[in-house]
MARDO-792053 format. One record per residue: residue number from 1; residue in three letters; chain; z, y, x of N, C-alpha, C in turn. Coordinates in steps of 0.2 Angstrom, whole numbers. Layout:
<pts>
PT_resi_resn_chain_n.w_n.v_n.u_ca.w_ca.v_ca.u_c.w_c.v_c.u
PT_NUM_ALA_A_Z_Y_X_Z_Y_X_Z_Y_X $
...
</pts>
This chain:
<pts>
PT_resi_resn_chain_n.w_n.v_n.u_ca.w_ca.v_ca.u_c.w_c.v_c.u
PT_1_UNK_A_0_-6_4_0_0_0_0_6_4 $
PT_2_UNK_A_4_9_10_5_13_15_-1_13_19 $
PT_3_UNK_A_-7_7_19_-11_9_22_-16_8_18 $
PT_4_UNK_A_-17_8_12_-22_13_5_-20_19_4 $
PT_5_UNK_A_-14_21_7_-12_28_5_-14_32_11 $
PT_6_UNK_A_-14_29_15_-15_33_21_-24_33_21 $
PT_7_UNK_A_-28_28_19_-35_29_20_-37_34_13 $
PT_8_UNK_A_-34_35_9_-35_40_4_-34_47_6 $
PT_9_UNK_A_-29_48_10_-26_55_15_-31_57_17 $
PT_10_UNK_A_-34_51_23_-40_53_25_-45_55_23 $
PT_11_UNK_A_-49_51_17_-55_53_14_-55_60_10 $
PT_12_UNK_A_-47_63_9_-46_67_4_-46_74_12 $
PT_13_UNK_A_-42_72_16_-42_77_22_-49_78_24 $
PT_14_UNK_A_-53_74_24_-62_75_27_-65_77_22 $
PT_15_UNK_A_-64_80_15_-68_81_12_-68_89_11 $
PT_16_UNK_A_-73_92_13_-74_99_15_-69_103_8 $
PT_17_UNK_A_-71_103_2_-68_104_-3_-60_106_-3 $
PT_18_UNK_A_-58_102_0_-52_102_-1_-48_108_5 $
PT_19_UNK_A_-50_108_9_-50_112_14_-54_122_11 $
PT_20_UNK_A_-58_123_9_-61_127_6_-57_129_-1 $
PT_21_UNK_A_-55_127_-4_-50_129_-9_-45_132_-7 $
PT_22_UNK_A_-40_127_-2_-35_131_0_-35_137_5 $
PT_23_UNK_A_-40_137_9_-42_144_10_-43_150_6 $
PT_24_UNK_A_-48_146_0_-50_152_-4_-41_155_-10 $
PT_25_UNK_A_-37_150_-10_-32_151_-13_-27_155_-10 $
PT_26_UNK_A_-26_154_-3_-22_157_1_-23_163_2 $
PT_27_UNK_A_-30_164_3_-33_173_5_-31_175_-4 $
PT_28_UNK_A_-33_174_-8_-33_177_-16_-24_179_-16 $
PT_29_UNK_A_-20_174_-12_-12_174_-15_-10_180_-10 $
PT_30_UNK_A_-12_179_-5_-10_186_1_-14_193_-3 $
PT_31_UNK_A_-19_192_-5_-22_199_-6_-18_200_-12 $
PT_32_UNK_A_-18_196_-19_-16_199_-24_-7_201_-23 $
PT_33_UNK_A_-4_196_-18_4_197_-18_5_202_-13 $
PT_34_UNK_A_1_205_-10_4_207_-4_-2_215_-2 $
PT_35_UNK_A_-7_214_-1_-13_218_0_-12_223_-5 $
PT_36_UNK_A_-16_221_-11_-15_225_-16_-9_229_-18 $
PT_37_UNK_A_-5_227_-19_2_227_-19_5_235_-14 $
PT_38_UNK_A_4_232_-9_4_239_-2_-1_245_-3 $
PT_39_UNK_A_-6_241_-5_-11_248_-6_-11_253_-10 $
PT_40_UNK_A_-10_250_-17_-6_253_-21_-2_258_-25 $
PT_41_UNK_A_2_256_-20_8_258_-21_11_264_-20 $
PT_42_UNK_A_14_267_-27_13_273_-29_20_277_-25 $
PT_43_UNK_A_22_283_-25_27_286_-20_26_283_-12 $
PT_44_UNK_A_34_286_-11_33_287_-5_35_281_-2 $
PT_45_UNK_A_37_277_5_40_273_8_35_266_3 $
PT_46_UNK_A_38_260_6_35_254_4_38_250_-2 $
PT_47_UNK_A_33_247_-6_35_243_-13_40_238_-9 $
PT_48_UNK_A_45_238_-14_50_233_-10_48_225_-13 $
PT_49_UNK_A_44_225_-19_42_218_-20_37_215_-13 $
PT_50_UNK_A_37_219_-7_30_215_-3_36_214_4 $
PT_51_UNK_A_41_216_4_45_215_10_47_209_9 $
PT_52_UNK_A_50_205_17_51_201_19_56_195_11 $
PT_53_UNK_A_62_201_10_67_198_6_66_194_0 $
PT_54_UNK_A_60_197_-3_59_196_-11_52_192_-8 $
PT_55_UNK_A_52_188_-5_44_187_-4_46_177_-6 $
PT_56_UNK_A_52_175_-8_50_168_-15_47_171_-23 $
PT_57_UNK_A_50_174_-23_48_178_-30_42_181_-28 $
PT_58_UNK_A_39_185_-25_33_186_-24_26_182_-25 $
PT_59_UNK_A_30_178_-18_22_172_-19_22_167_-27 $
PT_60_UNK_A_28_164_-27_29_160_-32_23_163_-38 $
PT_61_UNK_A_25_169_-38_23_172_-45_14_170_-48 $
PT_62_UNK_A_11_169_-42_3_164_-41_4_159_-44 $
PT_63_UNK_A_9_155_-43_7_148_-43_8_145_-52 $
PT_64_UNK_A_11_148_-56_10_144_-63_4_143_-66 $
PT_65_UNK_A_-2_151_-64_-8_152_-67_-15_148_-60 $
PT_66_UNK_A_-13_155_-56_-18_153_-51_-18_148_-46 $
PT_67_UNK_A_-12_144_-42_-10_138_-40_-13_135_-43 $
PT_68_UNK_A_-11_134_-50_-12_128_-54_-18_128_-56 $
PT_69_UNK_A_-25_134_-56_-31_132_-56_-35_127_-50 $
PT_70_UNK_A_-30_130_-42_-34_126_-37_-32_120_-38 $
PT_71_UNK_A_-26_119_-40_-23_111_-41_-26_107_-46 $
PT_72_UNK_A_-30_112_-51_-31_107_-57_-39_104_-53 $
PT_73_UNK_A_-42_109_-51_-49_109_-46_-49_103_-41 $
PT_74_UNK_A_-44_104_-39_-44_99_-31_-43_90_-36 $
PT_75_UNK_A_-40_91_-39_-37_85_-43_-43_81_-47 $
PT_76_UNK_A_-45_85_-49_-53_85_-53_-60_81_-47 $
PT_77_UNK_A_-58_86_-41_-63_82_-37_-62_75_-33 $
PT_78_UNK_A_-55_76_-33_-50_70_-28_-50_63_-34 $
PT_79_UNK_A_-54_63_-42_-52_58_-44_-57_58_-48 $
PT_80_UNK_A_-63_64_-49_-67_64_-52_-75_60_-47 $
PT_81_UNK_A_-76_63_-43_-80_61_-39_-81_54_-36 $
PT_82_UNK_A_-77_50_-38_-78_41_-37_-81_41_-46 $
PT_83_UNK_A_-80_44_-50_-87_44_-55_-94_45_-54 $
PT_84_UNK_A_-93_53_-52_-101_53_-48_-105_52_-45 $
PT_85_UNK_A_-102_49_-41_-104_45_-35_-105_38_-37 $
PT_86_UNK_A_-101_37_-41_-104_27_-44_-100_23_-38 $
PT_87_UNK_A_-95_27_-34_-92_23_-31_-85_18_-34 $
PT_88_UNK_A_-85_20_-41_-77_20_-44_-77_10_-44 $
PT_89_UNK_A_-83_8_-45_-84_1_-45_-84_-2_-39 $
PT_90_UNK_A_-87_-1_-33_-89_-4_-29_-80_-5_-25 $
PT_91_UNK_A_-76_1_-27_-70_2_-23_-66_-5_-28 $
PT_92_UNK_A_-67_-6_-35_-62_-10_-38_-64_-17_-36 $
PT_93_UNK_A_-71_-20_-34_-74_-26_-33_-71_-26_-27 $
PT_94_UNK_A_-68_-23_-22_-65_-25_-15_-58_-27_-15 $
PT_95_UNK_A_-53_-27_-21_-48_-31_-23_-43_-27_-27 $
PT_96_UNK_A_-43_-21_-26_-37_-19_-29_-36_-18_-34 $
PT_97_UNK_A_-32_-17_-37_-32_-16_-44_-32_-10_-48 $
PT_98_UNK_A_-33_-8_-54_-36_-3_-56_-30_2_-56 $
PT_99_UNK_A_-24_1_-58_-21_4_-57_-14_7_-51 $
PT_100_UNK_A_-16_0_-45_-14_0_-39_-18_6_-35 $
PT_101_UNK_A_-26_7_-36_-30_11_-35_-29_19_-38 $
PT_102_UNK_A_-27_20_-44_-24_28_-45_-18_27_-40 $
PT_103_UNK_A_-13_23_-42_-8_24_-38_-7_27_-31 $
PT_104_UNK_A_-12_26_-29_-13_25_-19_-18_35_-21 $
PT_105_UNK_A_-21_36_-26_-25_41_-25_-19_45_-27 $
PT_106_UNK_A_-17_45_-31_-10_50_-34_-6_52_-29 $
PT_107_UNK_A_-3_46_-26_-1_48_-20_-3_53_-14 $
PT_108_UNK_A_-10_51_-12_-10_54_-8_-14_62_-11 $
PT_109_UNK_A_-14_62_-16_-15_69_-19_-10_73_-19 $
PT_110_UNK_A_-4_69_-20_3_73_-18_4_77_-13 $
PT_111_UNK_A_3_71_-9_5_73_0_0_80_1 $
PT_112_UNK_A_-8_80_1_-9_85_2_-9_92_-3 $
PT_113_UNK_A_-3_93_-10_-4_97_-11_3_98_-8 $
PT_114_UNK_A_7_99_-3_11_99_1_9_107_5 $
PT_115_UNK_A_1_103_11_1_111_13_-2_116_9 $
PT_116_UNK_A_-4_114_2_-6_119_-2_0_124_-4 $
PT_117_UNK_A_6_122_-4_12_124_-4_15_130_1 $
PT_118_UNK_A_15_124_6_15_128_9_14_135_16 $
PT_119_UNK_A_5_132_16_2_137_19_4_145_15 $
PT_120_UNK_A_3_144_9_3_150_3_9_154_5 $
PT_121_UNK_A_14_150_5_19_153_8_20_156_15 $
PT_122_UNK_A_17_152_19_16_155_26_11_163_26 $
PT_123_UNK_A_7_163_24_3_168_23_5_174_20 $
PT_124_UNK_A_11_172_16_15_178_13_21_179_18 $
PT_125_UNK_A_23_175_23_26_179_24_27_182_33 $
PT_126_UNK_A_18_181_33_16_183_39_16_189_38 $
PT_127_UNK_A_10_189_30_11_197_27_13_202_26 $
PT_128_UNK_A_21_201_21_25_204_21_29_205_27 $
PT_129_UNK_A_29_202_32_34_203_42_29_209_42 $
PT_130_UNK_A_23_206_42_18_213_45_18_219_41 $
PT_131_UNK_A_19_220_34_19_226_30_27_229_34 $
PT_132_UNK_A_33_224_35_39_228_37_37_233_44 $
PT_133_UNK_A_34_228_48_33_229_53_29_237_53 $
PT_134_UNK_A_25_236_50_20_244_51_23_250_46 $
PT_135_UNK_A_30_247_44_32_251_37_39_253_43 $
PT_136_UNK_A_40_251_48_46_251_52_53_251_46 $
PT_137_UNK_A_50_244_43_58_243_37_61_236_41 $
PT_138_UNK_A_66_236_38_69_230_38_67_221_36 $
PT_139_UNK_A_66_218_40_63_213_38_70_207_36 $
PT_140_UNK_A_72_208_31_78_204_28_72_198_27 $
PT_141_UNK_A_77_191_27_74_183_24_80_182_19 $
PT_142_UNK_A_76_179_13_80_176_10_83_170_12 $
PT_143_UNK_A_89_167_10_93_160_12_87_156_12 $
PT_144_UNK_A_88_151_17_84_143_19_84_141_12 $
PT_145_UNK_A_91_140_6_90_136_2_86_141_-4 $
PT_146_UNK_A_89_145_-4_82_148_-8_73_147_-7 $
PT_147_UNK_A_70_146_-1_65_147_1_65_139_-2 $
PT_148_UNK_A_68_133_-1_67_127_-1_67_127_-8 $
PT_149_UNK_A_70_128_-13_72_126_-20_64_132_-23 $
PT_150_UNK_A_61_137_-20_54_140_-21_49_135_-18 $
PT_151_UNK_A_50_132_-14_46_126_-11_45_120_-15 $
PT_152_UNK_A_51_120_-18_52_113_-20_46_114_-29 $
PT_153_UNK_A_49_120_-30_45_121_-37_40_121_-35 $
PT_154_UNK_A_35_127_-31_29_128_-33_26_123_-31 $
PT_155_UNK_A_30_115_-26_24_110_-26_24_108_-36 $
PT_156_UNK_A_31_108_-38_32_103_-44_25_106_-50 $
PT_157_UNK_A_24_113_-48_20_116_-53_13_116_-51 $
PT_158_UNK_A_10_113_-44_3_112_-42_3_105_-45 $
PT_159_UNK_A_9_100_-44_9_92_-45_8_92_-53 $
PT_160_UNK_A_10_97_-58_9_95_-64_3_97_-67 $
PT_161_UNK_A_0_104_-63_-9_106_-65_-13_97_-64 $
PT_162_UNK_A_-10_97_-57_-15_91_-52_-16_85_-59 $
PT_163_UNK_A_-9_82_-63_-10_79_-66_-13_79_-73 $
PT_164_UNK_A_-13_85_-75_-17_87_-78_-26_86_-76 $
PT_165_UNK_A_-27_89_-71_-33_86_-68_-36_80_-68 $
PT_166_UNK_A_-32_76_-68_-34_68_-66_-34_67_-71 $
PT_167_UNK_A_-30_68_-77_-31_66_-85_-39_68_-86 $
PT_168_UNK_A_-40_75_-86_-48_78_-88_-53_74_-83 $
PT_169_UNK_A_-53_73_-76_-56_68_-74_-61_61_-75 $
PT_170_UNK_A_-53_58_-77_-53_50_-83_-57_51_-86 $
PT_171_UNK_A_-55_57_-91_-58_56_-99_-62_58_-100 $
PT_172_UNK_A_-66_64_-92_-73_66_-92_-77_59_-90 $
PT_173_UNK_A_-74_56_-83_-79_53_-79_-85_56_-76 $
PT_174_UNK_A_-81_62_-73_-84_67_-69_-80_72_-66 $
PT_175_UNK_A_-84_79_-64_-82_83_-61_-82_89_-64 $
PT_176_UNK_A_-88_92_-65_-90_96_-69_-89_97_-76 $
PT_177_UNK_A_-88_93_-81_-88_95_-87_-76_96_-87 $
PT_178_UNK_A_-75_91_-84_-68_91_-82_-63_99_-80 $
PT_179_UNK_A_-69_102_-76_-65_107_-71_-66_113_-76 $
PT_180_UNK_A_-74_112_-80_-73_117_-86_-68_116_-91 $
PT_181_UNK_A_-67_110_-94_-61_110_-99_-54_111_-95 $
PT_182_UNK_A_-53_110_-89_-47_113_-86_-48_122_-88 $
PT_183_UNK_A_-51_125_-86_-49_131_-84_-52_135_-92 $
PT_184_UNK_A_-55_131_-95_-57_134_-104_-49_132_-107 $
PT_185_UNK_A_-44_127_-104_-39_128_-108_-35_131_-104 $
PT_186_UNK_A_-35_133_-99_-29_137_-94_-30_144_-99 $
PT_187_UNK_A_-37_145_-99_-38_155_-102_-37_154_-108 $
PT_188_UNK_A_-40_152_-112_-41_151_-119_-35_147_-124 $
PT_189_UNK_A_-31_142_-122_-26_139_-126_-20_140_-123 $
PT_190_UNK_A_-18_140_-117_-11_144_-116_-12_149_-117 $
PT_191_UNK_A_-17_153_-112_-18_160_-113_-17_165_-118 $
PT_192_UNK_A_-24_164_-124_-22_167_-128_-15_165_-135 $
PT_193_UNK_A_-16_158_-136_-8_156_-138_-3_159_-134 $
PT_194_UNK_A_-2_159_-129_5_165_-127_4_172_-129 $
PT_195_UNK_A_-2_173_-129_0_181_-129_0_181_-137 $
PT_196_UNK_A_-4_177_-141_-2_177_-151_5_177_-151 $
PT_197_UNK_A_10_174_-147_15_171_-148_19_177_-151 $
PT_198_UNK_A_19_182_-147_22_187_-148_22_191_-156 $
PT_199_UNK_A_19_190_-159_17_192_-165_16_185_-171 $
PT_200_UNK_A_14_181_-169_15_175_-171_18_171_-171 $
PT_201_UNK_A_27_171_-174_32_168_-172_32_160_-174 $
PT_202_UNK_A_27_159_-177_28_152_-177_24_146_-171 $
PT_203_UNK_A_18_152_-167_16_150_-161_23_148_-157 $
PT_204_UNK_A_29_152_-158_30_151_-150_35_144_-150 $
PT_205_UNK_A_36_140_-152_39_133_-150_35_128_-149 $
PT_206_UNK_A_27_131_-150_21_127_-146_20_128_-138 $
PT_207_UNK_A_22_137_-138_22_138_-131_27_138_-126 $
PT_208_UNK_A_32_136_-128_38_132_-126_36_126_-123 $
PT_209_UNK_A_32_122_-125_30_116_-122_22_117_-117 $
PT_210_UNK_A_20_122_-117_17_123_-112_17_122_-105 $
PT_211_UNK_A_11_121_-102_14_121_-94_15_128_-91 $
PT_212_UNK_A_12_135_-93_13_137_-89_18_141_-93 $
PT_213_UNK_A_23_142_-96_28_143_-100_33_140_-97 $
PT_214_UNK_A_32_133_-97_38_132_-93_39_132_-82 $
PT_215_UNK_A_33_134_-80_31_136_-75_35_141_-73 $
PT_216_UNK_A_33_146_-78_37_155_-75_46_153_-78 $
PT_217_UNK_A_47_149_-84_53_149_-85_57_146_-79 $
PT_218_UNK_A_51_141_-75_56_137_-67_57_143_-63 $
PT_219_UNK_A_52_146_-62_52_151_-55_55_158_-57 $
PT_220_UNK_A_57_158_-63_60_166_-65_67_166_-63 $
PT_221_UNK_A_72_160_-63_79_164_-57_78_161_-49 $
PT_222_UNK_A_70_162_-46_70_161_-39_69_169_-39 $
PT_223_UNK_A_68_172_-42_66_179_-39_60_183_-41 $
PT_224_UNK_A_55_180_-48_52_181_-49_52_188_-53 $
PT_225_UNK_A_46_191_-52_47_197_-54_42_197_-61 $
PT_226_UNK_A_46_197_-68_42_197_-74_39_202_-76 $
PT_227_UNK_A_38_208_-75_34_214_-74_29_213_-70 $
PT_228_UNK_A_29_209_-64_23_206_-61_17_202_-64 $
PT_229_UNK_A_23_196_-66_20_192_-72_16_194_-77 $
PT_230_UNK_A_17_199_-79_16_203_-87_11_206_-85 $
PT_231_UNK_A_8_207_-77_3_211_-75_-2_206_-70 $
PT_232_UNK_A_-3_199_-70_-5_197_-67_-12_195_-69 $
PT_233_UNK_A_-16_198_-72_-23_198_-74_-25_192_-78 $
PT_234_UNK_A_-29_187_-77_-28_182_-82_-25_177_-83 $
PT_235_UNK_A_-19_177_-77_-13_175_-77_-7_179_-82 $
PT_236_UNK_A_-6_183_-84_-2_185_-85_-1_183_-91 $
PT_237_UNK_A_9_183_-92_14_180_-95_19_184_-98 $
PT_238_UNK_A_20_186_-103_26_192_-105_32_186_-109 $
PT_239_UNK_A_29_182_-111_35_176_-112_33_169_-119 $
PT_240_UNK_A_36_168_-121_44_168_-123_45_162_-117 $
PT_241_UNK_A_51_163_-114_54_158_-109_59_153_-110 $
PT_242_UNK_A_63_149_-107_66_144_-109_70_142_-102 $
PT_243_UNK_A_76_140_-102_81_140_-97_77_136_-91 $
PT_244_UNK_A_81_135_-85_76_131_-80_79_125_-81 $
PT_245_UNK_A_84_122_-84_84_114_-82_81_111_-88 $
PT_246_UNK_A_78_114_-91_72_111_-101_66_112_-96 $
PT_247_UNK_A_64_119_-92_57_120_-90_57_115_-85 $
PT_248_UNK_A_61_110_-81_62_106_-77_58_100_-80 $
PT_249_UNK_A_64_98_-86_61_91_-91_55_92_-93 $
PT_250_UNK_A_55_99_-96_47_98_-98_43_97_-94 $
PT_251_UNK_A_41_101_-87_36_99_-83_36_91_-81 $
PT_252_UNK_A_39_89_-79_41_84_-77_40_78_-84 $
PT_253_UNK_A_41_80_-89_38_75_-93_31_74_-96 $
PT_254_UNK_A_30_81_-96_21_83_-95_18_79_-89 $
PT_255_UNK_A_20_79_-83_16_75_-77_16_69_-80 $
PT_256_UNK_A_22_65_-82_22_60_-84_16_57_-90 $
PT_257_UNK_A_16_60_-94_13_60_-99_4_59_-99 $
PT_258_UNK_A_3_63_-94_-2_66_-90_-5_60_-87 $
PT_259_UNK_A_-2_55_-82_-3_52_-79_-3_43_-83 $
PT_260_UNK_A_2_47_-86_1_37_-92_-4_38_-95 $
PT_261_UNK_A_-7_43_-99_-12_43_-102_-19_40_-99 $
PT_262_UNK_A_-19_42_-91_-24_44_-86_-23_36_-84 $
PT_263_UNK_A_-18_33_-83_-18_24_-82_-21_20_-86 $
PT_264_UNK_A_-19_21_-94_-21_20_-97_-27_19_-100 $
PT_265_UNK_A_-33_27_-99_-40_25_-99_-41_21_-95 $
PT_266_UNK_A_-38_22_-89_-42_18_-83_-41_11_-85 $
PT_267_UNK_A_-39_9_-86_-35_2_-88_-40_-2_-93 $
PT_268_UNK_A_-41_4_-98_-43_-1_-106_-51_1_-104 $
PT_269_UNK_A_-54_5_-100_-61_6_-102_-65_4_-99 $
PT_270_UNK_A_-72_4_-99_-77_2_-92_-78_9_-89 $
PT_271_UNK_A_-80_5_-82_-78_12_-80_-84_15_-75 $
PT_272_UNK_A_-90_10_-80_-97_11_-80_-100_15_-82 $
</pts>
């Protein structure tokens, strides 16, 4: 099993895609958290959101909408593409079984949403030393365990887009029709249901159960900044929110949920 997981690492680290997202993710999360931000920024002296101290709540602030588009993307390609290629069979006729074979793929889609994690963070907080630096402020860090319990979320919210993605995958048997139903329900079904929600109070116990509702309710006592939120372009979230130890169960049973469904196709269908 460690060494199906380990050859999936590999095929998934060689394939240019994956490498090219997270670039393109990482430049997007430094420019809109940090760039724009500083240039911005209105009065005198420097936004204190782009300093060293507030920089878990800063980046995190990415990761419910926009993280989770690279993640639903990478996930799409990392389980869709053994469709398109017609390789889905040839890999099941070599012995393993069909659901040993997501196993070993799930896996290692984990491990490499790891440096998607966090590079992101690195980036911000090259950023933000450098904004202190030419700003001659103070570069305060938040505690280790703050930075790790921000770490620990923003993988849990790429890991539950990602399996979101593997579900539209399955149930495409492809790439392309998959990565469009991902992102037509990121803008259109959370999106605008959260924002009805406000006005239509019976929307919001649907949006309670959302991913990215309960996303901003994990990261909202790391330091998130909900004014940021509420301004975050097609990302943005003004609420209704939910304590973090429910926004924990519910992502967490969303992944699960996610994933059973996605064993389950693969299991009962041909996969011809």
């Amino acid at each position: 099993m460690t060494t199906a997981i380990a050859a999936e690492l590999l095929a998934l680290r060689k394939r240019p895609a994956t490498w090219v997202l997270l670039g393109i993710y990482a430049a997007l999360s430094t420019l809109f958290s940090y760039a724009l931000p500083y240039l911005e920024g209105e009065g005198p002296g420097v936004p204190p959101e782009v300093l060293p101290d507030r920089i878990a709540g800063q980046v995190i602030a990415g990761f419910p909408f926009f993280g989770g588009v690279f993640a639903l993307i990478l996930a799409v390609l990392a389980i869709g593409s053994d469709y398109g290629w017609d390789t889905l069979k040839t890999l099941l006729t070599q012995g393993p079984g069909r659901l040993r074979l997501l196993g070993t793929k799930l896996a290692a889609l984990g491990v490499v949403l790891v440096p998607f994690t966090l590079v992101v963070f690195a980036c911000g907080a090259v950023a933000s030393f450098g904004i202190a630096q030419a700003e001659g402020a103070t570069a305060d860090w938040p505690s280790a365990w703050l930075v790790l319990r921000t770490l620990a979320a923003g993988w849990l919210i790429l890991a539950v887009w990602a399996a979101f993605g593997v579900l539209l995958a399955v149930a495409t048997r492809g790439t392309s029709l998959a990565i469009g139903l991902g992102i037509l329900y990121t803008l259109v079904i959370e999106g605008l249901t959260s924002a009805l929600a406000e006005s239509v109070s019976f929307l919001e116990p649907l949006v309670q159960v959302f991913v990215r509702a309960n996303a901003y309710s994990l990261v909202e006592p790391l330091g998130l900044s909900f004014e940021g939120a509420a301004g975050n372009g097609p990302g943005a979230y003004t609420g209704p929110l939910v304590n973090a130890g429910q926004a924990l169960l519910v992502l967490v049973a969303l992944a699960a949920a996610f994933l059973a469904a996605s064993a389950t196709l693969l299991r009962r269908r041909d996969v011809a």
